[in-house]
N, C-alpha and C positions, 0 to 999 in steps of 0.2 A: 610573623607578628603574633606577639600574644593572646589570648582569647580575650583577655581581660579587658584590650584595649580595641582592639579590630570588630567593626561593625559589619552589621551584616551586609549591607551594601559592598564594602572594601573585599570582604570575604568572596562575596556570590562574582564579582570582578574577576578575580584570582581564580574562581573553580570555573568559571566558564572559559578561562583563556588557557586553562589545560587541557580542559575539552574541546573547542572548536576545531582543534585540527584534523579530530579526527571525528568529525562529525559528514554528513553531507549535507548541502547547502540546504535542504528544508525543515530537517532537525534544528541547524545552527538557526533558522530564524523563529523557530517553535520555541527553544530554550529559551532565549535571549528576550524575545517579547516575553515570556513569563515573567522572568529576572525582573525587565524593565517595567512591566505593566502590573502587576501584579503580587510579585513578589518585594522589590523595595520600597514600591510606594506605602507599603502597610508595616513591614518589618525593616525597611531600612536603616532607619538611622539608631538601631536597637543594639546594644551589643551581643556579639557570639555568646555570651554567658548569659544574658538576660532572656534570652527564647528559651519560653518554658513548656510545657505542656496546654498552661491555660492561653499564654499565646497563641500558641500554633489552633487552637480551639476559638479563639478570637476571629483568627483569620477567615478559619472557613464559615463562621457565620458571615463575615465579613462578604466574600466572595460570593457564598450563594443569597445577598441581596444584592449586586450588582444585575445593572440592567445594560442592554444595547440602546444606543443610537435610537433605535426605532421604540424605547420606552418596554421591550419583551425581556424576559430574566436568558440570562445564557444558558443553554445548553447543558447536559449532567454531560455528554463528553469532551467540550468545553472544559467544566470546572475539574474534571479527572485530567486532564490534561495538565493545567496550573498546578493541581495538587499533586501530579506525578512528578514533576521538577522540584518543588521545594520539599516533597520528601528526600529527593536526592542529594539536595543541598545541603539542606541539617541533619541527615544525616553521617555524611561525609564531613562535616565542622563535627559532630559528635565524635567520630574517630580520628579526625586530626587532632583534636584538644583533650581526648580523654575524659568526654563529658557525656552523660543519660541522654540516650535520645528522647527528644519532645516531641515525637512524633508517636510514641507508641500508645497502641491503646487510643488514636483517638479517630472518629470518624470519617472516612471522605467527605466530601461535600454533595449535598445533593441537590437536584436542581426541583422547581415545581411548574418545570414547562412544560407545559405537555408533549408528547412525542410528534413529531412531524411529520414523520413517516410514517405510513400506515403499517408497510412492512419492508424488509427488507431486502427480499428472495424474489424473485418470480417462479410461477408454473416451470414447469417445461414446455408446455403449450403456450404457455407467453413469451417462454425464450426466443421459440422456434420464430412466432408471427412478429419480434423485436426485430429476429436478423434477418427474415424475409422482406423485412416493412425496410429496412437498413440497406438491403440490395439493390430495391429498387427505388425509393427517394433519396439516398447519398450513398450511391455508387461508389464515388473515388473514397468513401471510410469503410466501403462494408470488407473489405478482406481483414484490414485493421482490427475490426470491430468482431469479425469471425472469429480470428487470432482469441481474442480475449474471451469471449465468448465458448468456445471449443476447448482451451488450456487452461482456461481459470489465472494468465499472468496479467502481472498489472500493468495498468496504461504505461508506465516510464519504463517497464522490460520493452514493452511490444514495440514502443517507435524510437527505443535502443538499438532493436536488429538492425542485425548486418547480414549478409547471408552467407557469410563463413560461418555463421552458429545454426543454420537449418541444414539438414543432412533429409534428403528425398530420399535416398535408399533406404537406409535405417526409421526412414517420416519420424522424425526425433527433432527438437531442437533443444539448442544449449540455450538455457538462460544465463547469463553471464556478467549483462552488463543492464544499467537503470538510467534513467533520468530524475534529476532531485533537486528543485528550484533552479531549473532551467539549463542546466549543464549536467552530462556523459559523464555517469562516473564506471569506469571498468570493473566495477563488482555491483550485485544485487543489496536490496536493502539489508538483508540476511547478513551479506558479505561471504555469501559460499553460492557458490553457481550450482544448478540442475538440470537434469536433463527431464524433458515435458515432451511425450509423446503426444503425434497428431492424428485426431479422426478421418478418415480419407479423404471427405469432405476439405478439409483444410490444407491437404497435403493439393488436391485437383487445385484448388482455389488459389494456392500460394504460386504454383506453376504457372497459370495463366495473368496472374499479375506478373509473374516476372516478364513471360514469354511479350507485355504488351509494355512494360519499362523499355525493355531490350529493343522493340519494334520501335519504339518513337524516339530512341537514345535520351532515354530518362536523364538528367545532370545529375541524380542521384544515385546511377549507377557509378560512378566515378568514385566514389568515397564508400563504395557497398551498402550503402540505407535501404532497408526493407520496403519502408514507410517515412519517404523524404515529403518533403513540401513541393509546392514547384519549382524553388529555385534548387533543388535538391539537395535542401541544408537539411540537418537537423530538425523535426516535426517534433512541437513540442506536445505533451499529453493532452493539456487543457484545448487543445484545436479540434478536438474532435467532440465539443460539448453540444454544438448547435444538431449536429448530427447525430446524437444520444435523442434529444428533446424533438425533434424532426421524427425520426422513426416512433418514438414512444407515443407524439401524440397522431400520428399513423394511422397505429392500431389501438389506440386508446386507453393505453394502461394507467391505470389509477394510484402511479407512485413515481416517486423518483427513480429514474432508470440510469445508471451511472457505471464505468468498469468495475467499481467498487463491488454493482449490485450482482453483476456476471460474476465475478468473483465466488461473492459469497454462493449464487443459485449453483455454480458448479461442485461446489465443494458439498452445500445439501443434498442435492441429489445424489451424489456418490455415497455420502454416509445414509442415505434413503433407498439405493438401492442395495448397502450391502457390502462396499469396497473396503476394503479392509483401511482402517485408521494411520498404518503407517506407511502404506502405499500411497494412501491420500496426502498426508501430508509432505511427504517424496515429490507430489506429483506440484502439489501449492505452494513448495515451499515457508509452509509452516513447519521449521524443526528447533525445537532448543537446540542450547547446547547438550545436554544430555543424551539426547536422540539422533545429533546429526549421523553417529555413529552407523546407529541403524539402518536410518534411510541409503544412505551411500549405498549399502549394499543391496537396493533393493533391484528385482532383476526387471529391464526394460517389456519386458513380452508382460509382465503383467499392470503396469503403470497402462500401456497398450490396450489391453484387455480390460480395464477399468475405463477407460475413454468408450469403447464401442459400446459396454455394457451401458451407459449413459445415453448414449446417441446411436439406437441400432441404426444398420445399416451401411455402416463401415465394415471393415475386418482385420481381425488381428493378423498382419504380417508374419508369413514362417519361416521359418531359419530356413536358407537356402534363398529365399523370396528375392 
């Protein structure tokens, strides 16, 4: 269809239904609400040719006076969010049609809500008392919640395993596979699987969970679930929210405590104590394309020795071990 004629609405139609397929189900509904919410209601019925620069300049003042429900302005990761989709958008109608992108040259959007979070990280001494407090007020999440805690993977790897991807000998596991708006997809967000060595600690802890699956004939042994439900289906991420909020107000930390925030405190402390940058990200699964190269090659004995270096009182496994 010609640019001349086809609006943005009909366009943004067309570019999403090349993309959904290869999307995973929480991206597909991230795009999509953008499209819908966001994006045609202000640019829809405009034509491909008529998005200009002071458009696209329109919009974001546009979007950073929207408010929630609750009368609060949205979020600056919020409106990065909306604004990272319809850069996508016009800019791809820019190279489909041979037209200036109107996108260049003009500002994100910024929000003027204040921050929420106080911070994002914990101590290490906050970690520690998060997964002790975790141990003993929700038992049946703290191996889970150790898992993320100790590797730095995210909630939809962790209650992905299976335990064809933990290897005891090697205390290594494969990340491999995710969950993403509620359904197993067989690759990571990434879409390249890693290997994420375990602190000893994680390696005793994962044994004894299994050793007590095994003992009661878990129903989730049958399908290999690491971290099943009780009916031994599928354990979705978001289940493990009340038991974040349970342990956090424990021991009384004064922030959002989330897999997100383990995440992030594992990866600081590593660049805090020293771990080399492309070990770390080998180990998080943060890699471009550029780098995946890299990483592949990085040797497991020291992914290992960056984990203990974090959490003394492990040890680094030796060849022969």
């Amino acid at each position: 269809m010609p640019a001349a004629t086809e609006t943005v609405a009909e366009y943004t139609k067309r570019w999403y239904a090349t993309r959904e397929p290869r999307l995973k189900p929480g991206p597909q509904k991230r795009y999509w609400d953008a499209i819908r919410d966001r994006i045609n209601p202000r640019l829809g019925h405009l034509k491909v040719t008529e998005i200009s620069r002071s458009v696209v300049e329109g919009w974001v003042t546009w979007v950073e006076r929207l408010k929630q429900p609750n009368g609060e302005r949205y979020a600056a990761g919020t409106l990065i969010g909306w604004w990272r989709v319809l850069v996508q958008v016009l800019r791809d109608a820019s190279a489909d049609f041979d037209l200036p992108d109107p996108c260049r040259r003009v500002r994100p959007p910024e929000s003027s809500r204040s921050a929420v979070r106080e911070r994002q990280t914990l101590t290490a001494e906050e970690l520690q008392k998060f997964l002790d407090a975790a141990k003993q007020y929700c038992p049946d999440h703290y191996v889970a919640i150790l898992c993320m805690g100790r590797t730095g993977m995210r909630a939809g790897e962790v209650y992905a395993l299976k335990w064809d991807s933990i290897d005891f000998q090697r205390e290594e596991i494969v990340v491999c596979r995710t969950i993403s708006g509620g359904q197993l997809s067989e690759s990571t967000k990434t879409k390249a699987s890693r290997v994420v060595p375990m602190h000893s600690s994680l390696v005793e802890a994962l044994r004894e969970h299994r050793k007590r699956m095994l003992a009661d004939q878990h129903p989730g042994l049958q399908h290999g679930w690491v971290f099943p439900n009780n009916k031994g289906e599928m354990r979705l991420p978001q289940s493990v929210r009340k038991a974040f909020e349970l342990a956090r107000e424990a021991v009384k930390i004064d922030q959002v405590v989330s897999p997100q925030v383990l995440r992030r405190t594992l990866s600081t402390l590593m660049i805090r104590d020293g771990v080399d940058r492309i070990v770390l990200r080998s180990i998080m699964g943060h890699c471009s394309e550029a780098m995946t190269a890299r990483y592949a090659g990085e040797d497991s004995a020291d992914k290992k020795a960056a984990i203990v270096k974090v959490f003394p009182g492990g040890h680094a496994k030796k060849e022969g071990e």
